[in-house]
KEDREN-82230 format. One record per residue: residue number from 1; residue in one letter; x negated, y negated, z negated of N, C-alpha, C in turn. Coordinates in Angstrom, 1 decimal, padded with zeros to 4 digits, m for minus. Atoms other than C-alpha are relative to their C-alpha. Example, Ala and Ser with C-alpha at 12.3 -4.5 7.8 and 13.67 -1.06 7.14 Angstrom:
+-----+---------+--------+--------+--------+--------+--------+--------+--------+--------+--------+
! num ! residuo !   n_px !   n_py !   n_pz !  ca_px !  ca_py !  ca_pz !   c_px !   c_py !   c_pz !
+-----+---------+--------+--------+--------+--------+--------+--------+--------+--------+--------+
!   1 !       A ! m000.9 !  001.2 !  000.0 ! m012.3 !  004.5 ! m007.8 ! m000.9 ! m001.2 !  000.0 !
!   2 !       S !  000.9 !  001.1 !  000.0 ! m013.7 !  001.1 ! m007.1 !  000.8 ! m001.1 ! m000.8 !
+-----+---------+--------+--------+--------+--------+--------+--------+--------+--------+--------+
This chain:
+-----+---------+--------+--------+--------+--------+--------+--------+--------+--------+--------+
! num ! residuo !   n_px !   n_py !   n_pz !  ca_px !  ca_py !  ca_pz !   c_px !   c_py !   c_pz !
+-----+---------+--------+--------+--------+--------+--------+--------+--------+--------+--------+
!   1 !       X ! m001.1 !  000.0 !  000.9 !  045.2 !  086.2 ! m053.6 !  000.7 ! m001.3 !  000.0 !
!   2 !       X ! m000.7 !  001.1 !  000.2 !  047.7 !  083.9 ! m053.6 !  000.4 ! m000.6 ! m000.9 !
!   3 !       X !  000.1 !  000.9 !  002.2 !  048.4 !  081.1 ! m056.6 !  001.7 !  000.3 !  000.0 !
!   4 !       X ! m001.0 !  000.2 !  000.4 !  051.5 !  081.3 ! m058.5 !  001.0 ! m000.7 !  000.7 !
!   5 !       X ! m000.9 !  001.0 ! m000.9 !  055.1 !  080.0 ! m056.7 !  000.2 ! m001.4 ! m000.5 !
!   6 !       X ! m000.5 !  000.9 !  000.7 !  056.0 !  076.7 ! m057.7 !  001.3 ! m000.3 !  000.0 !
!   7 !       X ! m001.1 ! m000.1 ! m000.4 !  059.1 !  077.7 ! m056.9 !  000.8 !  000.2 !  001.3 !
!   8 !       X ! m000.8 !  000.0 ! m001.7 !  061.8 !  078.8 ! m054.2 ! m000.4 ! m001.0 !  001.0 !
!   9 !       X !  000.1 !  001.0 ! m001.1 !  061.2 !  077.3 ! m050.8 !  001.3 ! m000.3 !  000.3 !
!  10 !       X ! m001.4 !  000.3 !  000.3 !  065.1 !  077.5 ! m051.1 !  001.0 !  000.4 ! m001.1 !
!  11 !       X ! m000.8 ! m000.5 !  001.1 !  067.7 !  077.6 ! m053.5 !  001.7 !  000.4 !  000.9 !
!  12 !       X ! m001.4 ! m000.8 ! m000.2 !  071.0 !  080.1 ! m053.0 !  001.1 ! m000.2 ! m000.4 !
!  13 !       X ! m000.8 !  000.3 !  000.4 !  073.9 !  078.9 ! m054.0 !  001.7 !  000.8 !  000.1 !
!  14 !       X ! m001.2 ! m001.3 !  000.0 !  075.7 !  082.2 ! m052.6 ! m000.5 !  000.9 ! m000.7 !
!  15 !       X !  000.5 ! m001.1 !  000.7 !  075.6 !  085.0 ! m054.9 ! m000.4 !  001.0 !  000.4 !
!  16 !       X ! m000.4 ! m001.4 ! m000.9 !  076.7 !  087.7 ! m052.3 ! m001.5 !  000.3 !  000.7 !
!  17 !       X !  001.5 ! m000.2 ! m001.0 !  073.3 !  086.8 ! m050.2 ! m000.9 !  000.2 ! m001.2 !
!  18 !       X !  001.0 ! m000.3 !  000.6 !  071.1 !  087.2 ! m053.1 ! m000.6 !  001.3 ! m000.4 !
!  19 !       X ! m000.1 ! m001.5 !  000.3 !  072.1 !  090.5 ! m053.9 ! m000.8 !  000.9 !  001.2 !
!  20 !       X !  000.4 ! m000.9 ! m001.6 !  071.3 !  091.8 ! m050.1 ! m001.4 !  000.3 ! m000.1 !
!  21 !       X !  000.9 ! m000.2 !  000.6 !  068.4 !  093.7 ! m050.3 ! m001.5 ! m000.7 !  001.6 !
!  22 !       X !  000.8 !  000.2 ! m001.4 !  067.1 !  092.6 ! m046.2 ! m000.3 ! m001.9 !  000.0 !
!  23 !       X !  000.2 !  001.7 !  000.3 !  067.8 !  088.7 ! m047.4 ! m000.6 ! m000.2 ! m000.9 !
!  24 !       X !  000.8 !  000.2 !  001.1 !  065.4 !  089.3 ! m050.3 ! m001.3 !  000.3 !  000.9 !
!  25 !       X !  001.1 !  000.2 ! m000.8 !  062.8 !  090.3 ! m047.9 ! m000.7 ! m000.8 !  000.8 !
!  26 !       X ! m000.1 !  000.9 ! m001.2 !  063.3 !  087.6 ! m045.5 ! m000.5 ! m001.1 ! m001.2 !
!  27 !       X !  000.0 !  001.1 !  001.4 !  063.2 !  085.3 ! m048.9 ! m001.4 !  000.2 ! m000.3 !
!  28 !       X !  001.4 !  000.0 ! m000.2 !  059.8 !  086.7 ! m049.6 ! m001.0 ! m000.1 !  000.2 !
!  29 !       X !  001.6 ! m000.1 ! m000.7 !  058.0 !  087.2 ! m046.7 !  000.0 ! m001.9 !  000.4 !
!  30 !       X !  000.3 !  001.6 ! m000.6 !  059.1 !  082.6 ! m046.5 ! m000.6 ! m000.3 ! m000.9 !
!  31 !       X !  000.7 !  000.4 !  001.2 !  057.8 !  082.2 ! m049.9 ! m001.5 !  000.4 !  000.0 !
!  32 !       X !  001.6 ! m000.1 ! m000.2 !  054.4 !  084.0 ! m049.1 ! m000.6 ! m000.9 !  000.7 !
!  33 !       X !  000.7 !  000.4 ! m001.1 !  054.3 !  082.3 ! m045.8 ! m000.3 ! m001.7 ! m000.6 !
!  34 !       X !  000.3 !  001.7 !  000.9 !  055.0 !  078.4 ! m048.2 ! m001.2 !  000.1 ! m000.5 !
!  35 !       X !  001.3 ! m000.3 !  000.7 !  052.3 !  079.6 ! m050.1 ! m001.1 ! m000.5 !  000.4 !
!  36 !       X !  001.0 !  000.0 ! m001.3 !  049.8 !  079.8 ! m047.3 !  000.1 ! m001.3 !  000.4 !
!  37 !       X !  000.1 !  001.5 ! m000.8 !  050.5 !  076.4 ! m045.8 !  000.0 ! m000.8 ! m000.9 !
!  38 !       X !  000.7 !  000.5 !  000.6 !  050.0 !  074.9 ! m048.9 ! m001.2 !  000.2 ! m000.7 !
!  39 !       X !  002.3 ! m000.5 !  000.4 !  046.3 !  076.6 ! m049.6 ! m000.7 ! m000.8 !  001.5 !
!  40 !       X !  001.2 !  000.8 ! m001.7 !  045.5 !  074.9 ! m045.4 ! m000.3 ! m001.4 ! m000.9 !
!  41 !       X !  000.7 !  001.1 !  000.4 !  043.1 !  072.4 ! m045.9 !  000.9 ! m001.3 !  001.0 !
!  42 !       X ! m000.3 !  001.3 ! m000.6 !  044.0 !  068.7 ! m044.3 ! m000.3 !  000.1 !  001.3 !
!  43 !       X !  000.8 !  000.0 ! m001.3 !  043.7 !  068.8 ! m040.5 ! m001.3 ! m001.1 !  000.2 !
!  44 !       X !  001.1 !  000.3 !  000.0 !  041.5 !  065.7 ! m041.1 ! m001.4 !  000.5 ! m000.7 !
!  45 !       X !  001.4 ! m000.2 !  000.9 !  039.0 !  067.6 ! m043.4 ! m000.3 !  001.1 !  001.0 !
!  46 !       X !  000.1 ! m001.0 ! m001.6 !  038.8 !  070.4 ! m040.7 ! m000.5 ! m001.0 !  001.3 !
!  47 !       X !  000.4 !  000.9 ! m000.8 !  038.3 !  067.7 ! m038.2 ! m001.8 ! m000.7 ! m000.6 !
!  48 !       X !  000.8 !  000.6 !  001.2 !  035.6 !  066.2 ! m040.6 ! m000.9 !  001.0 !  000.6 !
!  49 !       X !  001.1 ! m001.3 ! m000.1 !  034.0 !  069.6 ! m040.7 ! m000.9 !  000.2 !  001.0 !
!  50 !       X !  000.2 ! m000.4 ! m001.1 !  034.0 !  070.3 ! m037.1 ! m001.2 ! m000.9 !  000.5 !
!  51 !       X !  000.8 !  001.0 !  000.0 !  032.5 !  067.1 ! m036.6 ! m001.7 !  000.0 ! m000.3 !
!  52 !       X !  001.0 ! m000.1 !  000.3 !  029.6 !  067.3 ! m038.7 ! m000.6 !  001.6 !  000.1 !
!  53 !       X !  000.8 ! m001.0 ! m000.4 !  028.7 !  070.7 ! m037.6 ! m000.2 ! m000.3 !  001.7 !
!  54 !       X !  000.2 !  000.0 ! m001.8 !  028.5 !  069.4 ! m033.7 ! m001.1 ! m000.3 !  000.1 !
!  55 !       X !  001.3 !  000.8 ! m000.6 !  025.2 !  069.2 ! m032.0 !  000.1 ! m001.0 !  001.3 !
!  56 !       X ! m000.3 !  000.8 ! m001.3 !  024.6 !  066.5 ! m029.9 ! m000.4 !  000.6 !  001.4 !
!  57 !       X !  000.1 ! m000.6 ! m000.7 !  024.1 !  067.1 ! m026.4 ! m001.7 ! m000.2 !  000.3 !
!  58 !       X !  001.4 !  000.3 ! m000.1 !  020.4 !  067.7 ! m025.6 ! m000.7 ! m001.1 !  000.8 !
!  59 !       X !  000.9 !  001.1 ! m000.7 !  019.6 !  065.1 ! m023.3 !  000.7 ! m001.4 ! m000.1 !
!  60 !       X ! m000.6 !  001.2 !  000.6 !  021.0 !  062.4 ! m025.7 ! m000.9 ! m001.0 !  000.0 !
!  61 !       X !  001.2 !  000.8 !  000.3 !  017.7 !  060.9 ! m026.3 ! m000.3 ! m000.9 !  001.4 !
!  62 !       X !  000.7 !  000.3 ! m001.5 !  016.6 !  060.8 ! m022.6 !  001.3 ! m001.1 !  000.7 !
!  63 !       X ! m001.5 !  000.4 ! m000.9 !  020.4 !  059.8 ! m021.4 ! m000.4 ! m002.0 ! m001.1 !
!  64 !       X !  000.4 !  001.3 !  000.7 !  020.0 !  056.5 ! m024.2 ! m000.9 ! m000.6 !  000.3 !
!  65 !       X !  001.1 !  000.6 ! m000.2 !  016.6 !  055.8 ! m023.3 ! m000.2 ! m000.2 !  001.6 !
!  66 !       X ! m000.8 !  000.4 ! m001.1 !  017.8 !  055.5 ! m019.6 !  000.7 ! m001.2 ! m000.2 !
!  67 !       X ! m000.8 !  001.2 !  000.3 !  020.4 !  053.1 ! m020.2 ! m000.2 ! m001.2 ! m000.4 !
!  68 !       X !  000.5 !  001.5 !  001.0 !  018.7 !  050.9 ! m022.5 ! m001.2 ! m000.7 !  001.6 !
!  69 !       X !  000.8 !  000.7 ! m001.2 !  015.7 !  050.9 ! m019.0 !  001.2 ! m000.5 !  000.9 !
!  70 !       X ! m000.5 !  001.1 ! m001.1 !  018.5 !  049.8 ! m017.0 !  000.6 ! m000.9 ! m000.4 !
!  71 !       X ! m000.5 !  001.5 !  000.4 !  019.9 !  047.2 ! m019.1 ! m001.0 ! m000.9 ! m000.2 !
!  72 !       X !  001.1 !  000.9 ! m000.4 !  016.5 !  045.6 ! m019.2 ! m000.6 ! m000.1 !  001.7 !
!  73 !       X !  000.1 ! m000.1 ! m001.4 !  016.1 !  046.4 ! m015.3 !  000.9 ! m001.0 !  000.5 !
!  74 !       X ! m001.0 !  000.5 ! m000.2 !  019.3 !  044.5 ! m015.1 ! m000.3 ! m001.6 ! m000.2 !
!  75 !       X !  000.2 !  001.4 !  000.7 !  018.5 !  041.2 ! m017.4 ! m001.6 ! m000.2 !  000.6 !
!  76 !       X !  001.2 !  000.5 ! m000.2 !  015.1 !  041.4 ! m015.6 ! m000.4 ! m001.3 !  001.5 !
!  77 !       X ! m000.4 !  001.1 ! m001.2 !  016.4 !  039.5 ! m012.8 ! m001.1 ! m000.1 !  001.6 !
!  78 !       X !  000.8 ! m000.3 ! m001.5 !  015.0 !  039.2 ! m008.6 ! m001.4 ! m000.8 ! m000.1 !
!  79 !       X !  001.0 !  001.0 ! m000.7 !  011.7 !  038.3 ! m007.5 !  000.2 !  000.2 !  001.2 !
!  80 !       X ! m000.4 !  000.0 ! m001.7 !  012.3 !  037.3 ! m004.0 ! m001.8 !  000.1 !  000.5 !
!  81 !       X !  001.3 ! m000.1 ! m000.5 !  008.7 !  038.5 ! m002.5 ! m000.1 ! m000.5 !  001.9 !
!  82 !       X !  000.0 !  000.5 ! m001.4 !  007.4 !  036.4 !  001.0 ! m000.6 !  001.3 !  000.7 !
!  83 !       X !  000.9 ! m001.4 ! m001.3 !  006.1 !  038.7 !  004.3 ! m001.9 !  000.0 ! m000.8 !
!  84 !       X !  001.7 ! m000.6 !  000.5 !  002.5 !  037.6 !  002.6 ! m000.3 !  000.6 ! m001.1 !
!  85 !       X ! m000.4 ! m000.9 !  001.3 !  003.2 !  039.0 ! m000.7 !  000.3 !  001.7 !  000.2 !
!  86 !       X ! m000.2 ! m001.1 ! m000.5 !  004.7 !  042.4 !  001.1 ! m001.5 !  000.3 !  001.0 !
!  87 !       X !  001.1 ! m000.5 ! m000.8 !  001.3 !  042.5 !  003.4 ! m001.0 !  000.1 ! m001.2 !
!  88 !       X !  001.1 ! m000.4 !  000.8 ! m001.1 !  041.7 !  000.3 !  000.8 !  001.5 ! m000.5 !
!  89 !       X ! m000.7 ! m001.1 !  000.9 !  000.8 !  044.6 ! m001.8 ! m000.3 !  001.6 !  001.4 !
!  90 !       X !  000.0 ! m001.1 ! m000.8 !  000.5 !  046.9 !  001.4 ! m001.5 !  000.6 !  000.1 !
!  91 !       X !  001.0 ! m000.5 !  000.0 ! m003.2 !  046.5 !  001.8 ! m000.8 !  000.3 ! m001.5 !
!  92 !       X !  000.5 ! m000.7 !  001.1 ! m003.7 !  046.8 ! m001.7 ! m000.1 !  001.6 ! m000.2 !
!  93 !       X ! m000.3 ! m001.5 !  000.3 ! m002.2 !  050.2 ! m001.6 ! m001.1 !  001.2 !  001.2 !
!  94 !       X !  001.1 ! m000.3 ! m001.1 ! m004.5 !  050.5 !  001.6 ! m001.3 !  000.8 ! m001.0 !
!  95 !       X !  001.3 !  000.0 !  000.8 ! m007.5 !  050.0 ! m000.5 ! m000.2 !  000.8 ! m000.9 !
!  96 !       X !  000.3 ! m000.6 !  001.5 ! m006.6 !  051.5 ! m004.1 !  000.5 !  002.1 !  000.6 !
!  97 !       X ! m000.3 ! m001.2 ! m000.6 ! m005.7 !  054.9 ! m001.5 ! m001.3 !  001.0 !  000.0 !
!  98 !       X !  001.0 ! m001.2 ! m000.5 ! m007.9 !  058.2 ! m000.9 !  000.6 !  000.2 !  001.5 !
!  99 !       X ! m000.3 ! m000.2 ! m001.3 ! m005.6 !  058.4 !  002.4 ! m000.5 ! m001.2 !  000.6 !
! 100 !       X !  000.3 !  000.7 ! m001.0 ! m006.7 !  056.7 !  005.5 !  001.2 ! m000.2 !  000.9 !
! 101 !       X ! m001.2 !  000.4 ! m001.3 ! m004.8 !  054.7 !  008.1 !  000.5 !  000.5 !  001.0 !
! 102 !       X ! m000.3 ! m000.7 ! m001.5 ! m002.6 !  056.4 !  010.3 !  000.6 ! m001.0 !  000.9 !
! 103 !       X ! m000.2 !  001.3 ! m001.4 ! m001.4 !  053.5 !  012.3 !  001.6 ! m000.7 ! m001.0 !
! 104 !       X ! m000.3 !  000.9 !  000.6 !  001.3 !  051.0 !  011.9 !  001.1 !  000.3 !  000.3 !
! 105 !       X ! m000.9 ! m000.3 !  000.0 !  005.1 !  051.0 !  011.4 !  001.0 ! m001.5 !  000.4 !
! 106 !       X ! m000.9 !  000.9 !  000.0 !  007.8 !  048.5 !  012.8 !  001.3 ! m000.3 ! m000.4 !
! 107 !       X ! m001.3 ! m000.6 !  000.8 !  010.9 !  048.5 !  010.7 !  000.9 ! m001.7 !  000.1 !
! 108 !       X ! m000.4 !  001.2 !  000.0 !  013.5 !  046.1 !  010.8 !  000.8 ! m001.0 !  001.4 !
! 109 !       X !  000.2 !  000.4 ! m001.3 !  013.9 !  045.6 !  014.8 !  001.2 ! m000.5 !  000.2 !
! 110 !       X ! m000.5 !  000.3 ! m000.3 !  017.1 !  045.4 !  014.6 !  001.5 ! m001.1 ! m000.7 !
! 111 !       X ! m000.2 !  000.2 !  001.0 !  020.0 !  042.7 !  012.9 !  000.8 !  000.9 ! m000.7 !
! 112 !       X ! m000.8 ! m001.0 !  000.5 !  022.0 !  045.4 !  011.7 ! m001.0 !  001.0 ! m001.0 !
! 113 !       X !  001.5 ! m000.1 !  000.7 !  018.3 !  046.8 !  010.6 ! m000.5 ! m000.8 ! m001.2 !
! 114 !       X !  000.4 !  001.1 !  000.7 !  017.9 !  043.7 !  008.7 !  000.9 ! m000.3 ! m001.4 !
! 115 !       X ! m000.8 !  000.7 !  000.7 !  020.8 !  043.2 !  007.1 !  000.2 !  001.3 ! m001.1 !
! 116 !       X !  000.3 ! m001.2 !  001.2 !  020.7 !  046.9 !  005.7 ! m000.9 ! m000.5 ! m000.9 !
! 117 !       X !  001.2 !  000.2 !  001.0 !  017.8 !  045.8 !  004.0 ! m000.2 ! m000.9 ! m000.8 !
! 118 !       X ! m000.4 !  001.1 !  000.2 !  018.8 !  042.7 !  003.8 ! m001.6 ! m001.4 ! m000.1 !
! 119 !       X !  001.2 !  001.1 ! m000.7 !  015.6 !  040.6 !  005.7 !  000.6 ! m000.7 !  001.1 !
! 120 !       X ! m000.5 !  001.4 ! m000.9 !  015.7 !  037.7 !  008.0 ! m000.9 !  000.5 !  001.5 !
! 121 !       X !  000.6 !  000.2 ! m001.3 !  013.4 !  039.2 !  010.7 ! m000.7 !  001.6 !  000.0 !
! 122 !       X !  000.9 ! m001.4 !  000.0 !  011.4 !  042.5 !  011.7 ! m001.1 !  000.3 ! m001.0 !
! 123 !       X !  001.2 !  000.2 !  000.6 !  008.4 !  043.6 !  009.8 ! m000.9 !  001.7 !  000.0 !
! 124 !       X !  001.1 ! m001.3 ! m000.3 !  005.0 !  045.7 !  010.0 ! m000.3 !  000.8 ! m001.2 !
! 125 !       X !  000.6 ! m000.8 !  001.4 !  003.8 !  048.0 !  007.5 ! m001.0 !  001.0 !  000.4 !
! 126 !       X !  000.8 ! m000.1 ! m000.1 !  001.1 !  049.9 !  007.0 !  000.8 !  001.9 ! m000.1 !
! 127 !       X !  000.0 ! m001.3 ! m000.3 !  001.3 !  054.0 !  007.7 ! m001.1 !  000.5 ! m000.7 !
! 128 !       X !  000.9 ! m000.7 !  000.7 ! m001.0 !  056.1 !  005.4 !  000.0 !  001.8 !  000.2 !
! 129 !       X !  000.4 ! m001.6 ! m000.4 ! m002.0 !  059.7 !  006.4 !  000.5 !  000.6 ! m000.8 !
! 130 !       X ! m000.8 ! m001.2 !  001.3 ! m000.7 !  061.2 !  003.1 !  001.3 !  000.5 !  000.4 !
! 131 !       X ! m001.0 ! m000.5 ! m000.4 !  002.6 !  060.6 !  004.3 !  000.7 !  000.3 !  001.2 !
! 132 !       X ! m000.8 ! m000.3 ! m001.4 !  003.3 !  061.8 !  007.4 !  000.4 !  001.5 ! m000.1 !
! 133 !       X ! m000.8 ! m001.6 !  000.0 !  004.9 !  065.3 !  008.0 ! m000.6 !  000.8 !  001.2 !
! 134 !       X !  000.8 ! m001.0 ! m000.9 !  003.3 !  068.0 !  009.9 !  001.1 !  000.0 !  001.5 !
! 135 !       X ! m001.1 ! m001.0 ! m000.8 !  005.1 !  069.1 !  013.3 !  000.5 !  001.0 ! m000.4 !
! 136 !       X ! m000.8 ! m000.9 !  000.6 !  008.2 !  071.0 !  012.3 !  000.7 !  000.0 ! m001.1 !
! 137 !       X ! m000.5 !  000.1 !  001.3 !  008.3 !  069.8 !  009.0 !  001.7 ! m000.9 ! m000.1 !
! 138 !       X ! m001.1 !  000.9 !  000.7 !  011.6 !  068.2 !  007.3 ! m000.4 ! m000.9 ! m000.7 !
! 139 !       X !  000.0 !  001.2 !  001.3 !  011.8 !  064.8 !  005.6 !  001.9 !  000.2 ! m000.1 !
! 140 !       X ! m001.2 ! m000.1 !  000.4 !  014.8 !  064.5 !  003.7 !  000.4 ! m001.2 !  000.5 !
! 141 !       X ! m000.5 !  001.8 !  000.0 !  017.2 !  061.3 !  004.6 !  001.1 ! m000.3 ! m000.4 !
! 142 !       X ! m001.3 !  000.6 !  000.7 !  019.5 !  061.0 !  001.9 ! m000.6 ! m001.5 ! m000.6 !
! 143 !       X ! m000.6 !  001.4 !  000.5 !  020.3 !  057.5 !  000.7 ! m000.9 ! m000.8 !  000.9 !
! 144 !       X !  001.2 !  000.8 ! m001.1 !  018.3 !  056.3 !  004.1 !  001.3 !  000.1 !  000.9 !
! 145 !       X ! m001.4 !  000.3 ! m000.9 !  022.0 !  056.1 !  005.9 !  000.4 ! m001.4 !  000.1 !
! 146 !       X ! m000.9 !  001.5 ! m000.2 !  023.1 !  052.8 !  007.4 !  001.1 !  000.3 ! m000.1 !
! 147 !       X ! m001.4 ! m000.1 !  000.1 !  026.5 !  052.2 !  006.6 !  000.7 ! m000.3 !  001.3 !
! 148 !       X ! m000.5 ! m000.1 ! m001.7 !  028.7 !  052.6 !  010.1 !  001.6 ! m001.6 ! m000.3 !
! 149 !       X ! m000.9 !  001.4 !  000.5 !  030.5 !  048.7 !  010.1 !  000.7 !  000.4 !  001.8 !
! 150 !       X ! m000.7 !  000.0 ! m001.0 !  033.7 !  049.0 !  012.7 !  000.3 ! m001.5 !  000.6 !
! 151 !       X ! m000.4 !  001.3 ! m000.8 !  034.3 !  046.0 !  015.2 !  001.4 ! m000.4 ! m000.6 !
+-----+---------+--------+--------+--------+--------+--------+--------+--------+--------+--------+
């Protein structure tokens, strides 16, 4: 139901038009429609509304608690580790293993090798049976691409 008019949305000042019975229609289907557009709420309180009925996105928690690890990853700053630091750490992993030694790996051979990596020289590592690949199998090698530097 609609409230009471608070009056014309225009006033007539011709007689002849008031009389017409198709410009009294036209007259009151603007006065219903005035009506109506002062019962709409505030586009801000609609906005408001909408607002507090939004769910967040589900992986708001997880996406936050990311961010916050890499802004501490960030402020955690380099440890520059020496070749005997990378060999202890290797045969640690030797030791604290259930896989045994499948032999040894030389990485690094070359400077363009190096500089990917960003080392001063070649280096050995240790090979562990867990991860090797059967014949036939696939290893994946994304983000294992040297970048192609033009002369």
């Amino acid at each position: 139901m609609l409230p009471p008019m608070a009056g014309p949305a225009i006033k007539l000042s011709v007689k002849k038009a008031s009389s017409d019975p198709r410009f009294k229609r036209v007259m009151d289907r603007l006065q219903r429609s005035a009506a109506r557009t002062k019962q709409h709420p505030p586009a801000g309180q609609k906005a408001a509304e909408a607002q507090a009925a939004a769910l967040p996105p589900a992986n708001e928690k997880l996406a936050g608690a990311k961010a916050a690890q890499v802004g501490t990853m960030n402020n955690a700053g380099t440890v520059l580790l020496t070749v005997a630091d990378m060999s202890a750490i290797q045969a640690e992993i030797e030791r604290s293993s259930t896989a045994r030694l499948f032999g040894w790996k030389i990485a690094a051979t070359s400077e363009a090798g190096q500089k990917h990596i960003n080392v001063t020289g070649p280096m050995a590592g240790r090979i562990l049976s867990e991860t090797i690949i059967p014949d036939g199998g696939t290893a994946s090698m994304a983000g294992n691409e040297m970048p192609r530097r033009r002369a």
